[in-house]
C-alpha positions as CSV (number, residue, x, y, z in Angstrom):
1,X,0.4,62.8,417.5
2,X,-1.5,66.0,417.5
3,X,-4.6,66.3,414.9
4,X,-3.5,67.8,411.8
5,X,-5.1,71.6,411.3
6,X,-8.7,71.1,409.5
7,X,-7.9,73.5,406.6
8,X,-10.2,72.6,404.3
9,X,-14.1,72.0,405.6
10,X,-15.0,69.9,402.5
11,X,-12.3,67.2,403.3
12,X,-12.3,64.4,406.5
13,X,-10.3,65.5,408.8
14,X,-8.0,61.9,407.7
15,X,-7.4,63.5,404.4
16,X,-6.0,67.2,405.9
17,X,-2.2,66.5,405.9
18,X,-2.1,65.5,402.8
19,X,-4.1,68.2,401.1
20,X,-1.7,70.6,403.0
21,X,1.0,68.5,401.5
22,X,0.1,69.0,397.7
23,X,-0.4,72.6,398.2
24,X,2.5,73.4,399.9
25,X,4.4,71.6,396.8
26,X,7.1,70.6,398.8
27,X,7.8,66.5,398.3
28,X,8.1,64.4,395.6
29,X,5.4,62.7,393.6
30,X,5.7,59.3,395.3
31,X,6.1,60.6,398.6
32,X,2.6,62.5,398.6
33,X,1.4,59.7,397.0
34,X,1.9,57.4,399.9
35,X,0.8,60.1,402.4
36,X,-2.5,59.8,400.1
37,X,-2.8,55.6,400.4
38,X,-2.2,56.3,404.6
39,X,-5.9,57.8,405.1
40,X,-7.6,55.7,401.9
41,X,-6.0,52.2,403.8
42,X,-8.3,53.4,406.9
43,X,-11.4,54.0,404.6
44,X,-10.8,50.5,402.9
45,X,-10.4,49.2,406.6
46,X,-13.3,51.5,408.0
47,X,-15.7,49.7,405.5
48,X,-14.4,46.2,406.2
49,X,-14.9,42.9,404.7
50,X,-18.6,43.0,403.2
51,X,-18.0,45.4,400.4
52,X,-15.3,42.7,399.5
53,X,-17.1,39.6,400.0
54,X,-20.0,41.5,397.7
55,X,-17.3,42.0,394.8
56,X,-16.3,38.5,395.1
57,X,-20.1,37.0,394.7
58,X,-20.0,39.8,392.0
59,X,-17.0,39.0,390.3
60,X,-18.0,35.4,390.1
61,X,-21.6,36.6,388.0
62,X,-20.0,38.6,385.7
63,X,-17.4,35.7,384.8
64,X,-20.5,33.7,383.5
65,X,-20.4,36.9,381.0
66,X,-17.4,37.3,379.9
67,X,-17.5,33.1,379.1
68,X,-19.9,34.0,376.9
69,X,-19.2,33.9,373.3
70,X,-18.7,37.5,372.2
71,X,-22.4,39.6,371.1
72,X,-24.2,37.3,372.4
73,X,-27.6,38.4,371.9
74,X,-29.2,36.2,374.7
75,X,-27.8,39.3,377.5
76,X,-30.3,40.9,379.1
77,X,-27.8,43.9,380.8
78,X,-30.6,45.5,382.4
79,X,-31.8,42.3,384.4
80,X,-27.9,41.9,385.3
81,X,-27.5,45.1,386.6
82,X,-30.4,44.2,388.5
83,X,-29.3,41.0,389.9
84,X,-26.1,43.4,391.0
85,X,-28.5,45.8,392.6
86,X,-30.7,42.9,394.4
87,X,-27.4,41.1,395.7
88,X,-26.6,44.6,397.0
89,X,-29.8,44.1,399.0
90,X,-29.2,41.2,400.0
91,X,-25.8,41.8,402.0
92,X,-26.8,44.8,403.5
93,X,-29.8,43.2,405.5
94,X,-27.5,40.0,406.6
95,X,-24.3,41.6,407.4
96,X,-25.9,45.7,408.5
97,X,-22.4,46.8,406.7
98,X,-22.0,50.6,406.7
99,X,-23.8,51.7,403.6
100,X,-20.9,53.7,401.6
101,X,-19.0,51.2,401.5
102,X,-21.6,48.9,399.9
103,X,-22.5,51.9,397.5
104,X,-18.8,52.3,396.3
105,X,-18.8,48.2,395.6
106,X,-21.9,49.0,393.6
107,X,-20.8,51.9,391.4
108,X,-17.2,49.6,390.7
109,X,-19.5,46.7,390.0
110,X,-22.0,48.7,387.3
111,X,-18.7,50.1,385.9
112,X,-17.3,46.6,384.9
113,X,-21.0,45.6,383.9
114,X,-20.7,48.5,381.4
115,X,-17.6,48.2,380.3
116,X,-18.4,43.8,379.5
117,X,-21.1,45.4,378.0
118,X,-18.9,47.4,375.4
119,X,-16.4,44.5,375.2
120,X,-13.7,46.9,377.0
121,X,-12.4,44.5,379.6
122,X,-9.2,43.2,378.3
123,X,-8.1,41.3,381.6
124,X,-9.2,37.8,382.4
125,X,-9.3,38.7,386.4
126,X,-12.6,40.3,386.5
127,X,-12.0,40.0,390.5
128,X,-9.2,42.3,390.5
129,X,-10.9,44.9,388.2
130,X,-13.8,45.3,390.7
131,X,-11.3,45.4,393.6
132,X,-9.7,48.1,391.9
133,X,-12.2,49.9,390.6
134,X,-13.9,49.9,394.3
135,X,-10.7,51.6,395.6
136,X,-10.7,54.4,393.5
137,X,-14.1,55.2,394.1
138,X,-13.8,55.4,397.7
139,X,-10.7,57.5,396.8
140,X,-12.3,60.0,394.4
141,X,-15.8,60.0,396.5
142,X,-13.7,60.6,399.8
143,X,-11.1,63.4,398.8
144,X,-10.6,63.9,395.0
145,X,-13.8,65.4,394.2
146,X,-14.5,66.7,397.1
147,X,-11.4,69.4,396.6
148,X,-13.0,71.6,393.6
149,X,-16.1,71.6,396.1
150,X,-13.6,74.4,397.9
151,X,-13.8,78.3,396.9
152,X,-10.6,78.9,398.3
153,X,-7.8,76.4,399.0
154,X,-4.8,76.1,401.1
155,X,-1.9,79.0,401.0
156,X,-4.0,80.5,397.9
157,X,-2.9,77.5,395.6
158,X,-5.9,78.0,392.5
159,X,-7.6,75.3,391.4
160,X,-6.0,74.4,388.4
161,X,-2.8,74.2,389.6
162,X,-4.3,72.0,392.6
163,X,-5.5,69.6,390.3
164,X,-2.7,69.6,387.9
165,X,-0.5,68.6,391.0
166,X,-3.2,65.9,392.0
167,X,-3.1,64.6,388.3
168,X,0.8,64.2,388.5
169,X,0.6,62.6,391.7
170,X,-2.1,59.9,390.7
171,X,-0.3,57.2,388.7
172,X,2.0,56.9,392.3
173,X,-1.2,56.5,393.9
174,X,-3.1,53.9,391.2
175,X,0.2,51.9,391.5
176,X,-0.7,52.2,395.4
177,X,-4.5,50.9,394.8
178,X,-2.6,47.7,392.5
179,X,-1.0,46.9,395.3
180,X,-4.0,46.8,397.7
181,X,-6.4,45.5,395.4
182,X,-4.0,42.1,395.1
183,X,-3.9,42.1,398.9
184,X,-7.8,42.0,398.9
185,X,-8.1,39.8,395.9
186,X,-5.7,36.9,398.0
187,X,-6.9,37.1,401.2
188,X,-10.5,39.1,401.2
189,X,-9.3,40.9,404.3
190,X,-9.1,44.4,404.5
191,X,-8.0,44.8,408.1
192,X,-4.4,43.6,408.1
193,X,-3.7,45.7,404.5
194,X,-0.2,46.5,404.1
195,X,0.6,49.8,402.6
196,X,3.7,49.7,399.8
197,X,7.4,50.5,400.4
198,X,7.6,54.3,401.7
199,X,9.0,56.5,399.3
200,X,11.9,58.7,399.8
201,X,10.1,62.0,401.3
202,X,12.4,64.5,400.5
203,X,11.6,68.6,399.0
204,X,11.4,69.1,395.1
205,X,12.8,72.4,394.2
206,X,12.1,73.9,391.3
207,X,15.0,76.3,390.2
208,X,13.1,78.3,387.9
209,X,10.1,79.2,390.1
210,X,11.9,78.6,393.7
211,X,14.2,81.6,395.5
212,X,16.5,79.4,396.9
213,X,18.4,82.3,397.6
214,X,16.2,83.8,399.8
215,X,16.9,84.2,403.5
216,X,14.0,84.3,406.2
């Protein structure tokens, strides 16, 4: 298959069809979606199984936490964000994993540090929160926020309605990232990752805005 058109500078070149995609406005939610979880499989893939064997080590220190009985005052969250930082270290020099993906793990493992901090974790599978959390990271560093980045954007589409569409689309993708993260929570693997069932990829037509009428 022929590389897709890079339309958009600020976006790898993986992400391009998609971004095409959304602003041409043509498919369903839940198709786009799962033309989004296509490139964001190869990033998971592209950083492989360090990042994932960090969140596990991480998963199991910040268990010790949340056993503890709630305010205790003993928590130094300061020398555990640390400890995160220095374990960080740690599997970068023994395992030479490519950096971003150890930097994503990190900013997913600080966000659940914070949120134990401010008793906001409701689930009991910390493991799965960082998994999770790691995903969308990679996701929003990778191609969400790297789209307002643009001036001008595919076919003319303005920002706001670029972002509405990509706010619409996102609870098909999270549902997407669900499904990964409780591939990588059984198996720790990232390189046989399945993606979900394909949704139907059909055009959405809006009769109020579209000419269906209109011959070419």
């Amino acid at each position: 298959m022929p590389d897709v058109d890079r339309v958009n500078a600020n976006l790898p070149r993986r992400y391009q069809k998609v971004y095409q995609q959304i602003c041409e406005g043509y498919f369903s939610n839940a198709a786009l979606a799962y033309d989004t979880l296509r490139p964001l499989r190869r990033d998971i893939q592209g950083y492989g199984n360090t990042p994932l064997q960090f969140l596990r080590e991480t998963a199991d220190l910040l268990n010790e936490i949340q056993a503890l009985p709630l305010f205790t005052p003993t928590i130094n969250w300061g020398e555990e964000s640390k400890q995160i930082s220095e374990l960080k270290g740690t599997y970068s020099r023994k395992f030479k994993p490519k950096q971003r993906g150890m930097d994503y793990a990190v900013i997913a493992c600080k966000e659940i540090l914070r949120k134990l901090r401010n008793n906001e974790i409701k689930s009991p599978n910390v493991h799965h929160e960082l998994v999770y959390k790691y995903i969308q990271r990679i996701l929003d560093s990778n191609f969400v926020d790297r789209i307002p980045l643009s001036e001008n954007h595919y076919l003319g589409i303005e920002l706001g309605e670029l972002c509405s569409r990509l706010n619409d689309i996102r609870p098909f993708v999270d549902d997407g990232i669900e499904f990964f993260a409780s591939q990588i929570e059984k198996s720790g693997q990232a390189r046989r990752l399945r993606l979900p069932p394909r949704a139907n990829k059909k055009r959405t037509v809006d009769l109020l805005n579209d000419d269906v009428f209109k011959i070419e």
